[in-house]
Structure formats: structure tokens, C-alpha cells
N, CA, C and O atoms as CSV, one atom per row, in Angstrom:
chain,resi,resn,atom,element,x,y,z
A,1,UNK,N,N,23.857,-13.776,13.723
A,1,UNK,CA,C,23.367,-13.212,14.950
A,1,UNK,C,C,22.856,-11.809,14.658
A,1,UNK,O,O,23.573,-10.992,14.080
A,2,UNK,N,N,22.004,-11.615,14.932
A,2,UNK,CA,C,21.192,-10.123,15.045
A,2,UNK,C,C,20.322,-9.770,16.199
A,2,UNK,O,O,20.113,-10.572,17.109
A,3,UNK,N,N,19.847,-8.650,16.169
A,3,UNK,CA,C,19.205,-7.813,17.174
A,3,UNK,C,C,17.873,-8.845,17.640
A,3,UNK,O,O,17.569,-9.707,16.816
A,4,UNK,N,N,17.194,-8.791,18.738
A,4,UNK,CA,C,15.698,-9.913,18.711
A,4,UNK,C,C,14.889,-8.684,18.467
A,4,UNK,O,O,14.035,-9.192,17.741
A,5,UNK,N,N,14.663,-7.850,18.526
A,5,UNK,CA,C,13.822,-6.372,17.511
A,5,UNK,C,C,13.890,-7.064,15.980
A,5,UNK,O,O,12.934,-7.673,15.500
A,6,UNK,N,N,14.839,-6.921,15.470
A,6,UNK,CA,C,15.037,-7.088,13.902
A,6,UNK,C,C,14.856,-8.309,13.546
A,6,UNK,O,O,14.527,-8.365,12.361
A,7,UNK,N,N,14.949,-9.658,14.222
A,7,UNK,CA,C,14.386,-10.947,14.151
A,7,UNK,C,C,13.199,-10.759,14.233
A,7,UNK,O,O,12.621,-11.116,13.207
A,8,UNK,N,N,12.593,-10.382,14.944
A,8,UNK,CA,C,10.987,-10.374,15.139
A,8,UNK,C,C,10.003,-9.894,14.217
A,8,UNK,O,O,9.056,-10.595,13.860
A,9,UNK,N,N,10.267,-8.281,13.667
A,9,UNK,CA,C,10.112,-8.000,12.360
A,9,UNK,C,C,10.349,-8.923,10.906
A,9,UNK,O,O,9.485,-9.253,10.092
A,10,UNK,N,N,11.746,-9.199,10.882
A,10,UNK,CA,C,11.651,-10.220,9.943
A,10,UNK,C,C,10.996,-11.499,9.684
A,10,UNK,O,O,10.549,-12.060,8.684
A,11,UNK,N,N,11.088,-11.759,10.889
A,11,UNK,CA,C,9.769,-12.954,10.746
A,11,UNK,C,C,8.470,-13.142,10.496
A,11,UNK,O,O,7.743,-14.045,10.084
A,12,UNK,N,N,8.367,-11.837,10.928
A,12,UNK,CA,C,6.642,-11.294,10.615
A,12,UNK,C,C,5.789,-11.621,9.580
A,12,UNK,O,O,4.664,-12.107,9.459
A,13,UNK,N,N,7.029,-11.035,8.587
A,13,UNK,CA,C,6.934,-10.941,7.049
A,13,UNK,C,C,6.834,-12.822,6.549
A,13,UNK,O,O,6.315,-12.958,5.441
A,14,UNK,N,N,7.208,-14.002,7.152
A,14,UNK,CA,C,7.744,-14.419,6.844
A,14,UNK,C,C,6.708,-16.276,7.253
A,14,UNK,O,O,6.905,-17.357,6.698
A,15,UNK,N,N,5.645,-15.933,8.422
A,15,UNK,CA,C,4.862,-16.322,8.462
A,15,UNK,C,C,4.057,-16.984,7.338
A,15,UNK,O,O,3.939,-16.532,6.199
A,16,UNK,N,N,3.534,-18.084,7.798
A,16,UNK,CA,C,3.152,-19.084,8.744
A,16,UNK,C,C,4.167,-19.833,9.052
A,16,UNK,O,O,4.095,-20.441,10.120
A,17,UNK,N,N,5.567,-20.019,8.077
A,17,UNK,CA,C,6.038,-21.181,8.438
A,17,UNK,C,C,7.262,-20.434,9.388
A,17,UNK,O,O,8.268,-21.049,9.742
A,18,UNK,N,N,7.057,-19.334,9.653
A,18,UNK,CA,C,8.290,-19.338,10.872
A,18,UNK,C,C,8.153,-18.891,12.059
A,18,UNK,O,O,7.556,-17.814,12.081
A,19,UNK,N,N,8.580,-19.428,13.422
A,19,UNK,CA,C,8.346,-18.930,14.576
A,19,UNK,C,C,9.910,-18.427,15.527
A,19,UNK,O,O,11.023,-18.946,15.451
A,20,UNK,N,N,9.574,-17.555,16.165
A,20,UNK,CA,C,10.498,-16.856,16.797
A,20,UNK,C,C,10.412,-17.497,18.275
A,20,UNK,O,O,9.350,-17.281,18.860
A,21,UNK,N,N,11.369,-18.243,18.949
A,21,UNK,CA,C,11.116,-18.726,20.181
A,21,UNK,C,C,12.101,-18.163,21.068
A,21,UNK,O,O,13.239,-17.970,20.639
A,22,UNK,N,N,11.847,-17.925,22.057
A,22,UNK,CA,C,13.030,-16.973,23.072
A,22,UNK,C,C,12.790,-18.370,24.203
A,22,UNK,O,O,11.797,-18.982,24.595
A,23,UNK,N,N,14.029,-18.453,24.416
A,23,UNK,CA,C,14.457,-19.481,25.544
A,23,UNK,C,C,15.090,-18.642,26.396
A,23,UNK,O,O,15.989,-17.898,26.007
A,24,UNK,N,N,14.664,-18.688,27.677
A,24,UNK,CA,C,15.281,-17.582,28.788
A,24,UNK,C,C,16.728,-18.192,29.305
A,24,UNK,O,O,16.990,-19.362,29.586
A,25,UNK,N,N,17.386,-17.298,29.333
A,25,UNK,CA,C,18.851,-17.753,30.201
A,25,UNK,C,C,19.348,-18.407,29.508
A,25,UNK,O,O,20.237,-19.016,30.102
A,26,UNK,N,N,19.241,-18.869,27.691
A,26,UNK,CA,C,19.913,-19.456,26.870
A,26,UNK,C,C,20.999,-18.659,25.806
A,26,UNK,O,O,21.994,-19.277,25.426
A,27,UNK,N,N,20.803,-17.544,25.442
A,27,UNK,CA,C,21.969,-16.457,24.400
A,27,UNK,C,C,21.885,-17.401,23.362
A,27,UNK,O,O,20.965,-18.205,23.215
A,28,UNK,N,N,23.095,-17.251,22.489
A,28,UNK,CA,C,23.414,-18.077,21.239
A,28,UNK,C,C,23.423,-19.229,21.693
A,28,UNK,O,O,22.449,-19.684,21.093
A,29,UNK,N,N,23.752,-19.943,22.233
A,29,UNK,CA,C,24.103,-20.965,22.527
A,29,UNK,C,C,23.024,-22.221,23.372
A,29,UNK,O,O,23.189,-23.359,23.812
A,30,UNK,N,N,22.038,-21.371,23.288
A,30,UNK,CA,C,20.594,-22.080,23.433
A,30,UNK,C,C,20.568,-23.737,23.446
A,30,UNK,O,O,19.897,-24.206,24.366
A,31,UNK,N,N,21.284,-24.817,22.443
A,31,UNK,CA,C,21.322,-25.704,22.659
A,31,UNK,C,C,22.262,-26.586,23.430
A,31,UNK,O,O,22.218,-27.810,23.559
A,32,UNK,N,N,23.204,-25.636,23.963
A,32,UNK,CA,C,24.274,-26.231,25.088
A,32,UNK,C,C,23.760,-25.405,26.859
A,32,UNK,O,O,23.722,-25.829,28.014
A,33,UNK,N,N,23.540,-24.468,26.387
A,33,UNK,CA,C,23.105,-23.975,28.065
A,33,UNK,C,C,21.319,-24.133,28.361
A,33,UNK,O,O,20.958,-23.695,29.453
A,34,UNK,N,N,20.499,-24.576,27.682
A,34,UNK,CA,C,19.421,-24.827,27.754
A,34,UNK,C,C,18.672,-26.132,26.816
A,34,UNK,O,O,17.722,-25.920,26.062
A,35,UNK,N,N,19.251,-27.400,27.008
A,35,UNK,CA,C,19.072,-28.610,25.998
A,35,UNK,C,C,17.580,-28.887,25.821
A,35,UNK,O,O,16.864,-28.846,24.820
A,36,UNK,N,N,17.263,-29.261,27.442
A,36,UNK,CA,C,15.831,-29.406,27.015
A,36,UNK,C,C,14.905,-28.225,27.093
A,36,UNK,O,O,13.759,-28.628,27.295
A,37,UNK,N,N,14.975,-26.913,27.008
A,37,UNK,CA,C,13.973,-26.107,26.472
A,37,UNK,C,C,14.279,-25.967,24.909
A,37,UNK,O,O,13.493,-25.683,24.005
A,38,UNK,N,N,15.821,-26.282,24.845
A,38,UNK,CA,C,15.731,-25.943,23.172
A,38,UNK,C,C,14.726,-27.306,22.246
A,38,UNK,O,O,14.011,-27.087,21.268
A,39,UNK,N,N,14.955,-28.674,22.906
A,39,UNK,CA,C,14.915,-29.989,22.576
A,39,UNK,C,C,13.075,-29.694,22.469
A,39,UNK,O,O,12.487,-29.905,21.408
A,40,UNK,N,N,12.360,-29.203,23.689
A,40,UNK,CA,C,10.972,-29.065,24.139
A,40,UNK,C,C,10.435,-27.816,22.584
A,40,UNK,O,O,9.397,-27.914,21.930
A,41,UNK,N,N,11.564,-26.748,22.396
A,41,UNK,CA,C,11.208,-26.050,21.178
A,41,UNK,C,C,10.959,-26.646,20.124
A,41,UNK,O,O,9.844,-26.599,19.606
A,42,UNK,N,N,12.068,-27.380,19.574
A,42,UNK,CA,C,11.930,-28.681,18.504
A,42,UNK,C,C,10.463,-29.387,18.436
A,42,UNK,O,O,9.506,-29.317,17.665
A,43,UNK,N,N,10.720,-29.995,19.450
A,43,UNK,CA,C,9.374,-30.743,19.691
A,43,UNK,C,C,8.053,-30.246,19.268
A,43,UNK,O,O,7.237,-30.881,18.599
A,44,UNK,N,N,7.901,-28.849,19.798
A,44,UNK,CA,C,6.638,-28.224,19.766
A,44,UNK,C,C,6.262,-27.616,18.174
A,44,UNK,O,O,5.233,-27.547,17.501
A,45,UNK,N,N,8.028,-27.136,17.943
A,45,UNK,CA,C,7.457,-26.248,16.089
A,45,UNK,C,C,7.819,-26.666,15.732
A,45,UNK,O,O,7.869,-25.910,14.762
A,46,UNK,N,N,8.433,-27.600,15.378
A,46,UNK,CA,C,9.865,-28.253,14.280
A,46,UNK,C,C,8.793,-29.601,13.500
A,46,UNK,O,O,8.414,-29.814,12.348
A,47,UNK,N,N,8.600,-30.267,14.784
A,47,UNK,CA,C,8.150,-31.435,14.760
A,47,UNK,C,C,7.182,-31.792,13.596
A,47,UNK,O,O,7.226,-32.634,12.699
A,48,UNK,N,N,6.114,-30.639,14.024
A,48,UNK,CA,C,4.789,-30.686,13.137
A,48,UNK,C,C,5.012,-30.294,11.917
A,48,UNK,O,O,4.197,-30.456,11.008
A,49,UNK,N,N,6.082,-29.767,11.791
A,49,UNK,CA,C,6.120,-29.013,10.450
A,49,UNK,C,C,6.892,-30.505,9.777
A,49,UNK,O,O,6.276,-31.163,8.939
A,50,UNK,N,N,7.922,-30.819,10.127
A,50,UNK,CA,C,8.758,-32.256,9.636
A,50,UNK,C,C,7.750,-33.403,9.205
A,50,UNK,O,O,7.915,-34.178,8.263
A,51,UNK,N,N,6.463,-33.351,10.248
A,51,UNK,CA,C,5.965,-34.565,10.036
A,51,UNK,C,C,4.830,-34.142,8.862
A,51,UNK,O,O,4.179,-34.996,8.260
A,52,UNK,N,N,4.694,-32.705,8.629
A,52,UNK,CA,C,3.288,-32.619,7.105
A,52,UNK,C,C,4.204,-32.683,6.017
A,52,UNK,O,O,3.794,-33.044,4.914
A,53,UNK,N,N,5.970,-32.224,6.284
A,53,UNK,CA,C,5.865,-31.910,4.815
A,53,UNK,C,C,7.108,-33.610,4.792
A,53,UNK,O,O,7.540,-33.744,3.647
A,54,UNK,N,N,7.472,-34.373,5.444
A,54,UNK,CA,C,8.005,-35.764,5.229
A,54,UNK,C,C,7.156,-36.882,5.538
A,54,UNK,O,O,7.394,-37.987,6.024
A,55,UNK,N,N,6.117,-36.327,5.139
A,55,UNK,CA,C,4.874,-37.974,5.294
A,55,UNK,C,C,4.782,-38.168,4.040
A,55,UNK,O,O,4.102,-39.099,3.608
């Protein structure tokens, strides 16, 4: 767990393959208090990336 300032920076650097997604009203725990925005996150960045580099 860290600061979302210091996540954001680090990721910067860290591009193309990483994205920073903020789910509102979720904290750490993003996949129990927010399933399907976390599930809809998956979907959107996870997905595409799973399906170029496991085809």
C-alpha cells in the first residue's frame, strides 16, 4: 500500500504496460466493496493485455 501521488509517478516510468485505475468508494479492498467496477477494470486493461501476450 502506498500514497496514489507516489503510485502515479511510479507508473509513469513504467508505461505502456501499466495502468493506474482509481475505483471510487473502493480503498484497498476494491474487489470486495466494489466487485463489478473492479471486475469492469479487469475487463477493460487486464483482458487485452492476457489475450496478446496468451494467444
Amino acid at each position: 500500500m502506498t500514497l496514489t501521488g507516489l503510485a502515479e509517478e511510479y507508473l509513469v516510468r513504467c508505461r505502456p504496460a501499466k495502468e493506474l485505475v482509481h475505483i471510487r468508494d473502493a480503498g484497498h479492498f476494491c474487489t470486495f466493496t466494489q466487485p463489478d467496477r473492479f471486475l469492469a477494470a479487469l475487463l477493460r486493461y487486464v483482458r487485452p493485455l492476457a489475450a496478446t501476450y496468451c494467444a
